[in-house]
ZAMARGU-4260 file (C-alpha; in steps of 0.2 Angstrom, whole numbers, plus 5000, padded with zeros to 4 digits):
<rodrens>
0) 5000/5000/5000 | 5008/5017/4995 | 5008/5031/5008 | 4995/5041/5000 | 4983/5026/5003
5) 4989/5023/5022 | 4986/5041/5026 | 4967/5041/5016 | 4962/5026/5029 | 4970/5036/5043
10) 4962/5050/5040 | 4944/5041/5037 | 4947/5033/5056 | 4951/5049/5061 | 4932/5058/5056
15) 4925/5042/5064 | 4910/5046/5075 | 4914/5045/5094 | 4904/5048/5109 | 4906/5063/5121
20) 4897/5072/5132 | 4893/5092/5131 | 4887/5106/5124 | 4894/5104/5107 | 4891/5087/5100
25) 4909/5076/5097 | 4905/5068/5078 | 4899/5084/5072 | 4912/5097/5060 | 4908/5115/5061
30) 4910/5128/5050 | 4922/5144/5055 | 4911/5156/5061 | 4899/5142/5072 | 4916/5139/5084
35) 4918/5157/5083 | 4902/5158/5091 | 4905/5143/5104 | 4922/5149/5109 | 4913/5166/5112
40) 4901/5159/5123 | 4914/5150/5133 | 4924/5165/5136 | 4909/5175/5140 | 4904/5161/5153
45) 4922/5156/5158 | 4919/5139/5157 | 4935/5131/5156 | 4928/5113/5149 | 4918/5120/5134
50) 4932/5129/5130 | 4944/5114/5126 | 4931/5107/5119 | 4928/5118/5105 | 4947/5118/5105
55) 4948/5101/5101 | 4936/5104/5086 | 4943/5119/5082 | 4959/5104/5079 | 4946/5092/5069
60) 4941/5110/5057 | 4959/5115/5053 | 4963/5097/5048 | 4950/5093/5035 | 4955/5111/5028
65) 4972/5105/5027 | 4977/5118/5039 | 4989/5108/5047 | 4999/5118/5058 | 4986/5129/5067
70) 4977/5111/5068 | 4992/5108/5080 | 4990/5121/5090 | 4973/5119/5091 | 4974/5101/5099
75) 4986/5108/5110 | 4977/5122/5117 | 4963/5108/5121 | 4975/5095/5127 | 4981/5109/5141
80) 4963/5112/5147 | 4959/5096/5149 | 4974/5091/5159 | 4972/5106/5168 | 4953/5102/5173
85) 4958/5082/5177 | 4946/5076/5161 | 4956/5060/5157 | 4942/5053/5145 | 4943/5068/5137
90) 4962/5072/5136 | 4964/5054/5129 | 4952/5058/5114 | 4961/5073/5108 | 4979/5066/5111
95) 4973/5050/5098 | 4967/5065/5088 | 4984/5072/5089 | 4991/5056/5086 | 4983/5054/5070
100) 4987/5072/5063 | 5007/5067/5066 | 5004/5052/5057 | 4999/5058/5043 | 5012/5071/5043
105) 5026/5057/5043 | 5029/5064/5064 | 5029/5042/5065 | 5041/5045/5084 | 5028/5058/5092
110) 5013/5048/5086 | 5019/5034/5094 | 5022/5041/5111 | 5004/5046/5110 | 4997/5031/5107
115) 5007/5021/5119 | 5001/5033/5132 | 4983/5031/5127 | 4984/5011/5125 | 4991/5012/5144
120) 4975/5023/5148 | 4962/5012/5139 | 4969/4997/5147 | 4967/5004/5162 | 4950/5008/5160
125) 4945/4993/5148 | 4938/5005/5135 | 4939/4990/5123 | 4935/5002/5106 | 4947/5014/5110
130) 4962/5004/5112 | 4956/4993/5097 | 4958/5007/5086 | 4973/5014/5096 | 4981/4996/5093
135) 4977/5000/5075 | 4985/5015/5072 | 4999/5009/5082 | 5002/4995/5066 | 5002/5008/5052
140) 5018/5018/5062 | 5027/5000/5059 | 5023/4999/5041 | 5027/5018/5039 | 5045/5009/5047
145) 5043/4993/5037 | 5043/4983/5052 | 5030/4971/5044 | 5032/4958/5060 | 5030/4972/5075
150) 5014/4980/5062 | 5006/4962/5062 | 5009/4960/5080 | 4998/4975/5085 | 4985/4972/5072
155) 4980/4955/5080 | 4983/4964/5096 | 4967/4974/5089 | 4959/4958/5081 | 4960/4949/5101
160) 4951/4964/5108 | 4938/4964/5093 | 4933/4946/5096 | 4923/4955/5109 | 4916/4971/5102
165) 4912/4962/5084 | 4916/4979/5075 | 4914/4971/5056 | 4920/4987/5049 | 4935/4985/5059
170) 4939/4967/5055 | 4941/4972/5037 | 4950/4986/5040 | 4963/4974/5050 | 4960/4959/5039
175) 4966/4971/5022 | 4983/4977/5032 | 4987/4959/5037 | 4985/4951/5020 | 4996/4969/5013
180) 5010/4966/5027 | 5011/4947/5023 | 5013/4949/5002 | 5028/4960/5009 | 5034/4948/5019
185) 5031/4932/5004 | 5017/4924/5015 | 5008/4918/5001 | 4995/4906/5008 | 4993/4918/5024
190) 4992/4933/5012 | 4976/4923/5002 | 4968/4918/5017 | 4966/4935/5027 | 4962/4944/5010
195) 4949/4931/5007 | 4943/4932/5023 | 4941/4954/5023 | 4931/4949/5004 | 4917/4938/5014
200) 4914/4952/5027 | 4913/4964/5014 | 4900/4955/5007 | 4892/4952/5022 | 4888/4970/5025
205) 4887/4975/5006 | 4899/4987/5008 | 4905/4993/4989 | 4919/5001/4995 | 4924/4987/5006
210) 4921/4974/4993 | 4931/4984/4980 | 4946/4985/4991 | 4945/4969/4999 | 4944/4961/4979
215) 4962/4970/4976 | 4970/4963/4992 | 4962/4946/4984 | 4969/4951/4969 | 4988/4954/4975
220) 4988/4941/4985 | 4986/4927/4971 | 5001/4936/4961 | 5014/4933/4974 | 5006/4915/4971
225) 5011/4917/4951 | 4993/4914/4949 | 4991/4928/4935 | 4974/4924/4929 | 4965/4924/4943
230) 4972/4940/4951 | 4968/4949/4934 | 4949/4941/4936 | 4948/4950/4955 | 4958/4964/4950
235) 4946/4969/4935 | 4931/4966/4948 | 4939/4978/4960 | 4940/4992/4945 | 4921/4990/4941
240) 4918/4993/4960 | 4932/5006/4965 | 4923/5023/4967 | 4927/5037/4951 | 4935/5048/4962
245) 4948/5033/4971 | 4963/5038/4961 | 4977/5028/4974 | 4966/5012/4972 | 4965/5013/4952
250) 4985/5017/4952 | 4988/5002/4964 | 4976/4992/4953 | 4983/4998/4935 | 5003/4994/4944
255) 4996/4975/4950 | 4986/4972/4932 | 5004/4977/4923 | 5013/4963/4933 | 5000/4951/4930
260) 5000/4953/4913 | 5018/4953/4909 | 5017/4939/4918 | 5008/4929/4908 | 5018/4938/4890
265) 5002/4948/4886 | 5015/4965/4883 | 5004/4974/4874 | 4990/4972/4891 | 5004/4976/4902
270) 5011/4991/4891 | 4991/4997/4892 | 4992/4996/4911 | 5008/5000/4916 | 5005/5019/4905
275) 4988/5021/4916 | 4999/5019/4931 | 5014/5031/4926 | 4999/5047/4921 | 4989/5042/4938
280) 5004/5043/4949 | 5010/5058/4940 | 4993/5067/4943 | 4992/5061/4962 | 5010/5066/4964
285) 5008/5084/4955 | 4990/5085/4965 | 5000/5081/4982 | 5012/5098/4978 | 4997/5109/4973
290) 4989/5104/4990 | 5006/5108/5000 | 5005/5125/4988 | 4986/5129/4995 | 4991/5124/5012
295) 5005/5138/5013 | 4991/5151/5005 | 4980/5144/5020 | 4989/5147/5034 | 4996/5165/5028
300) 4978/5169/5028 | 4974/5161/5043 | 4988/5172/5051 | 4981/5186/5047 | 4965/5180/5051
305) 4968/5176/5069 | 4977/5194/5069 | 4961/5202/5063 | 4949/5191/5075 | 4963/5194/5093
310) 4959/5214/5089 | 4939/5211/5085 | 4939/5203/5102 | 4947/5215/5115 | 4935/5227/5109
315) 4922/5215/5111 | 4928/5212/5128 | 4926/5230/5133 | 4907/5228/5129 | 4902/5214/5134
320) 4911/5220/5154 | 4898/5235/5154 | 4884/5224/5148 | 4888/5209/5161 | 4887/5221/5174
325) 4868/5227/5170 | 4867/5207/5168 | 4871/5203/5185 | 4858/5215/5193 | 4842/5207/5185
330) 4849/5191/5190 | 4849/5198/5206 | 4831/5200/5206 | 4828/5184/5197 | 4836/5172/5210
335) 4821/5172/5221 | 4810/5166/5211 | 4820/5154/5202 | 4823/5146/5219 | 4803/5142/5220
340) 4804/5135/5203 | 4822/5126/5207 | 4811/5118/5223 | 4794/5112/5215 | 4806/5105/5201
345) 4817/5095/5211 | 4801/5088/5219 | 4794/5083/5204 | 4812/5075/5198 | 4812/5065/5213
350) 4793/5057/5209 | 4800/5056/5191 | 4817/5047/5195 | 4807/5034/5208 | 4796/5029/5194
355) 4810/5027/5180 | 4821/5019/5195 | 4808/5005/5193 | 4805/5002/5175 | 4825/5003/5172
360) 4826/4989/5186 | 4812/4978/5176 | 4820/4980/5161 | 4836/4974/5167 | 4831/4961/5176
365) 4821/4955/5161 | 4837/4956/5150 | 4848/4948/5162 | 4833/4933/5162 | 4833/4933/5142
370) 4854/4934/5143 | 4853/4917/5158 | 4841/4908/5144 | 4851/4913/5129 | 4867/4904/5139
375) 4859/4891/5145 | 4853/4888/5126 | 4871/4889/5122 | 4877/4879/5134 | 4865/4864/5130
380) 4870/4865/5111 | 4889/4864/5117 | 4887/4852/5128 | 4877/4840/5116 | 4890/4842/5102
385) 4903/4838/5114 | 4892/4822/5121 | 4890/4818/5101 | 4910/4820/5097 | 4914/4811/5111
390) 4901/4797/5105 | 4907/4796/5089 | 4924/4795/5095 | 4919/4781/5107 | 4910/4772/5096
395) 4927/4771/5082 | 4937/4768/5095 | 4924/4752/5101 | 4922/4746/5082 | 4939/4747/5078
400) 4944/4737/5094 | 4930/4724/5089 | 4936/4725/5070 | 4956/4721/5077 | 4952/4710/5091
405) 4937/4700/5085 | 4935/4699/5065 | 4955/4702/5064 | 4960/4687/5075 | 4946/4676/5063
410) 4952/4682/5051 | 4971/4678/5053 | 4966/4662/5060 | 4957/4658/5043 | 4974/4662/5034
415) 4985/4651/5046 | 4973/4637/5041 | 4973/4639/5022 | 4995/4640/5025 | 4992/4624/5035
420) 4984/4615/5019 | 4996/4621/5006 | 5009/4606/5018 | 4995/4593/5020 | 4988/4594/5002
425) 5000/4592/4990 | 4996/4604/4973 | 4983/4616/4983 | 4993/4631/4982 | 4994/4625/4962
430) 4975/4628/4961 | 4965/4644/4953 | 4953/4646/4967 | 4966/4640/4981 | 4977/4654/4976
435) 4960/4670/4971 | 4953/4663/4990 | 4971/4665/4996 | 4974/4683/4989 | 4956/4688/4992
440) 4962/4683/5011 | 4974/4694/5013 | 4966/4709/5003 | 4953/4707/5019 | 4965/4706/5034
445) 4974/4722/5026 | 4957/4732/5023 | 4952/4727/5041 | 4968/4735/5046 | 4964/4749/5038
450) 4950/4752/5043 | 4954/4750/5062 | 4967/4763/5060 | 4957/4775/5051 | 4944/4773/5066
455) 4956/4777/5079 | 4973/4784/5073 | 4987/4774/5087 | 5001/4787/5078 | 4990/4801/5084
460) 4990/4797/5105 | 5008/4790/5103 | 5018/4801/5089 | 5009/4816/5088 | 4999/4825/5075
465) 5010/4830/5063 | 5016/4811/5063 | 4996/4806/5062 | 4992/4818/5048 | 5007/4809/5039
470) 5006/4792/5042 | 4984/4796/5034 | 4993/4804/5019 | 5005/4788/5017 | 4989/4777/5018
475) 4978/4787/5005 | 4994/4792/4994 | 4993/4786/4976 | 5007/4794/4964 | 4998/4788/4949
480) 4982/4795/4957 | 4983/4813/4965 | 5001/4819/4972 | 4998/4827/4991 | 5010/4839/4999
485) 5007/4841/5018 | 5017/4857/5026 | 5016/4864/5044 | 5023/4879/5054 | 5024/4880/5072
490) 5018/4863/5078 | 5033/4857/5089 | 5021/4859/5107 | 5009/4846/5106 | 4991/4851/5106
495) 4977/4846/5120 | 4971/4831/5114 | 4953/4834/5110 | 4960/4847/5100 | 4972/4838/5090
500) 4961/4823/5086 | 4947/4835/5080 | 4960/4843/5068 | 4965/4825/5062 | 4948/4821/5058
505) 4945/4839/5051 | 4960/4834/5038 | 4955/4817/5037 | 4938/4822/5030 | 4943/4836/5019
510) 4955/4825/5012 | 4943/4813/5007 | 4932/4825/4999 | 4944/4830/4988 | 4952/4813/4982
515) 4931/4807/4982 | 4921/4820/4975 | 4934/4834/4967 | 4943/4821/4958 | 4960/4830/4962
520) 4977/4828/4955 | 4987/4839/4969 | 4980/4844/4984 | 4992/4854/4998 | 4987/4851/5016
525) 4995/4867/5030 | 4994/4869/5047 | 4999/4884/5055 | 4999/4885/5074 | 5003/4905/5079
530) 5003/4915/5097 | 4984/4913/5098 | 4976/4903/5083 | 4978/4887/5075 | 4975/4887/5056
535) 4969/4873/5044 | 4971/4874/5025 | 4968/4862/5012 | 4968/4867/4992 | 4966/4855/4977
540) 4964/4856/4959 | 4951/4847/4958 | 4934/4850/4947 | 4926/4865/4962 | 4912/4869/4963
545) 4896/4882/4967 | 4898/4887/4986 | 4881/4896/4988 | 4870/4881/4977 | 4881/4863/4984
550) 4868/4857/4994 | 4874/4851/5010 | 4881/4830/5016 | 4887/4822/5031 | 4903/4825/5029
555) 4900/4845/5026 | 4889/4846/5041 | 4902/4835/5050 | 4915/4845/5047 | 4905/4862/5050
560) 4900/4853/5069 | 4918/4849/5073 | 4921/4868/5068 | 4911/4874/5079 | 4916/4863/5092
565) 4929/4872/5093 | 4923/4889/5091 | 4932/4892/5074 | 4928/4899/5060 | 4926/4890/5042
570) 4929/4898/5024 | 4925/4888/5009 | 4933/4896/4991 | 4929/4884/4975 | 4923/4889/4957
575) 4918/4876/4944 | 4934/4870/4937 | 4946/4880/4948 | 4948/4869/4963 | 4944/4870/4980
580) 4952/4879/4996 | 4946/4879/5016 | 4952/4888/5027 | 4947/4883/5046 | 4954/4896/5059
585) 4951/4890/5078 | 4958/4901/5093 | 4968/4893/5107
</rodrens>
């Protein structure tokens, strides 16, 4: 992502709505002469708070005018007031604000002190959205530094604290700078599986822009993989959606499209694309100077401005003293009979907070009886797929017992009988039939083998996963069939047992699909176990097919229980003849 575009996003976070309390609403930009207004009031009424408050937007107004420098000073100003009056909620808002101007001025050392202070704040106070979004900004100062490893540590830092809050918008937000930060690192198959995953929430809240930009992460991610047509296919669907006026994403998109293209020898494609790029950049890059141009022009202005407005005001001071002095005496005579007013109010507050006292008690203790039901609803259904797991996994473990002990010691007894009549029978073992019984034999005491392990994996309990998942892919492997690579990253701690055998059998069933019903040639198995999530991913060539029209089997609503068994999180992406990938994220 090119600086332009990092400081685009920061600045949309920056104008996001956030809650305050006062006389001037927080989420709300005013124009010049309203805070005029407001600050006059303020002075008038010497009210320390409102003043930093229209400070602080007095900040929010010089930064979306590109002002930047009296923006500064404006954040300052209210950062002082607050401090001085012990608002720390407050204070904390216009430091992030503060934060987020020196970030987009390149300032990367003083953004970060501020947001370190504010993460140790928030954590404090377990403002959970806050320090989400704190944790956030945080990662862009590391990919300003390149520091792709520290960027992505902070932005699952926001993803752990989000599992909570559920902000969707803020998942894709994360989930696009994750997949950017792992195609610079080369993490191909990490890079896919986080853009994918940014794509399916951005359809899920039909979010165009989202979408758009989620389709070129998509896009990008399958060039690292050399996979030129199908990042030109996402990349043209993220140009139909990209809004006219997006000119970083059509330039990003054009560059991408370039590569691709010469990728795949189409030169005259490329030479098309890479020309779009080149007169994009040149008109972003000569627009950036024209703004820095205006911004100068702006703040002379504004200098002479504030001049203007300081020499306005003292003479505006001088007669609003003799007015406030006439002021004071009809309040005088007023007090009296606000005092009665005050009384009978506060009397008839008091009847109308009992009343209110009451219903908010009912409604709460109606919602905490809905939220006991909703639980125990959710304990039940846990607790019945653990009984049905653990079931099934008892009952392979009985069968296979019974298929080793019982129809595998007949079995093998059967064979040492039919060895004991090749020596008391002479030309037996000479005989057709003799020898098709014979073979037919032991074709049986090997499939009863198989079929025991299958059932109940002894590799898994005595070597490991990584040694279970192996010794399945020996057993299934056929070179002259389907050729099956199996990688895995991070796996040297064991897992908890349930755990592990429900990611065996995940496998083991995803597997089969693929050799069964997608008739695959290659098919690459991964497991990836980070600091706080285990990741399962299985891709095939095989024949695909429609994700949204497949009606559901066994085996998908098997693997979708196991899932959320484990309270993961289970992405399917196939088209019809492009193969099949799943994706299975589970939290540790």
């Amino acid at each position: 992502m090119c600086r332009f575009s990092q400081s685009l996003i920061a600045l949309i976070f920056f104008l996001l709505p956030c809650s305050a309390a006062g006389n001037v609403p927080m989420d709300t930009l005013y124009s010049y002469q309203q805070l005029m207004q407001f600050f006059t009031d303020a002075m008038a009424n010497s009210d320390i708070w409102r003043m930093a408050e229209v400070h602080q937007h007095f900040g929010d107004y010089y930064f979306t005018t590109s002002s930047y420098d009296d923006s500064f000073r404006s954040y300052k100003k209210s950062i002082d007031l607050f401090e001085k009056i012990g608002d720390s909620t407050h204070l904390y808002q216009v430091k992030l604000s503060l934060a987020n101007l020196y970030i987009f001025q390149d300032e990367d050392d003083g953004a970060e002190r501020l947001l370190q202070e504010a993460i140790q704040y928030y954590n404090r106070e377990n403002k959970g959205v806050k320090l989400a979004r704190a944790y956030l900004d945080l990662s862009r100062i590391y990919l300003d530094r390149e520091d792709f490893e520290k960027e992505i540590y902070y932005l699952n830092k926001s993803v752990d604290i989000n599992r909570m809050l559920k902000d969707t918008l803020l998942d894709i937000t994360i989930e696009i700078e994750k997949s950017n930060s792992y195609v610079r690192l080369g993490e191909k198959n990490k890079a896919l599986g986080t853009a994918e995953r940014a794509l399916a929430l951005s359809k899920e809240i039909d979010n165009p822009e989202f979408i758009a930009q989620s389709l070129l992460t998509v896009g990008n991610a399958y060039q690292i993989k050399k996979n030129s047509k199908l990042s030109i296919e996402y990349l043209r669907q993220s140009h139909q959606l990209t809004a006219p006026g997006n000119a970083p994403q059509f330039r990003d998109i054009y560059k991408t499209m370039a590569t691709a293209f010469a990728e795949q020898e189409s030169y005259d494609s490329a030479f098309i694309y890479i020309n779009k790029f080149v007169a994009l950049n040149d008109s972003l890059q000569n627009a950036a100077q024209l703004e820095t141009a205006n911004r100068l022009s702006r703040q002379y202005e504004s200098q002479k401005k504030d001049e203007k407005i300081q020499e306005l005001s003292q003479e505006k001071n001088s007669a609003e003293f003799s007015i406030r002095k006439q002021r004071n005496l009809l309040i005088s005579a007023l007090i009296g009979f606000l005092a009665i007013l005050t009384g009978i109010y506060f009397i008839i507050r008091f009847f109308q907070k009992q009343i209110s006292t009451r219903e908010l008690i009912n409604r709460q203790n109606e919602k905490i009886n809905k939220q006991k039901i909703t639980e125990l609803e959710n304990n039940m259904k846990i607790e019945s797929m653990h009984a049905m797991i653990e079931g099934q996994e008892a009952e392979r473990e009985r069968v296979a017992k019974d298929l080793h002990d019982s129809l595998g010691g007949l079995l093998s007894t059967v064979k040492l009988q039919f060895d004991s009549l090749e020596n008391k029978l002479e030309g037996v073992s000479t005989i057709k039939n003799y020898q098709n019984a014979n073979r037919l034999l032991d074709t049986a005491c090997q499939e009863v083998r198989d079929i025991a392990r299958n059932m109940q994996p002894s590799s898994l309990v005595n070597l490991g996963l990584v040694a279970a998942v192996r010794d399945l892919i020996n057993r299934i492997d056929d070179p002259d069939q389907q050729t099956i690579d199996f990688q895995h990253y991070g796996l040297e701690n064991k897992l908890e047992n349930t755990v592990a055998l429900t990611v065996y059998r995940l496998v083991q069933e995803l597997l089969n699909n693929s050799i069964k019903h997608s008739k695959a040639k290659e098919i690459l198995i991964q497991l990836t176990r980070e600091a706080n999530e285990f990741i399962i991913m299985v891709e095939d060539d095989g024949v695909g097919f429609d994700v949204e029209g497949v009606e559901k089997g066994m085996g998908t609503e098997n693997i979708l229980s196991r899932v959320n068994y484990l309270k993961g999180d289970l992405s399917v992406h196939s088209e019809k003849g492009k193969g099949t990938t799943t994706l299975i994220t589970v939290p540790l």
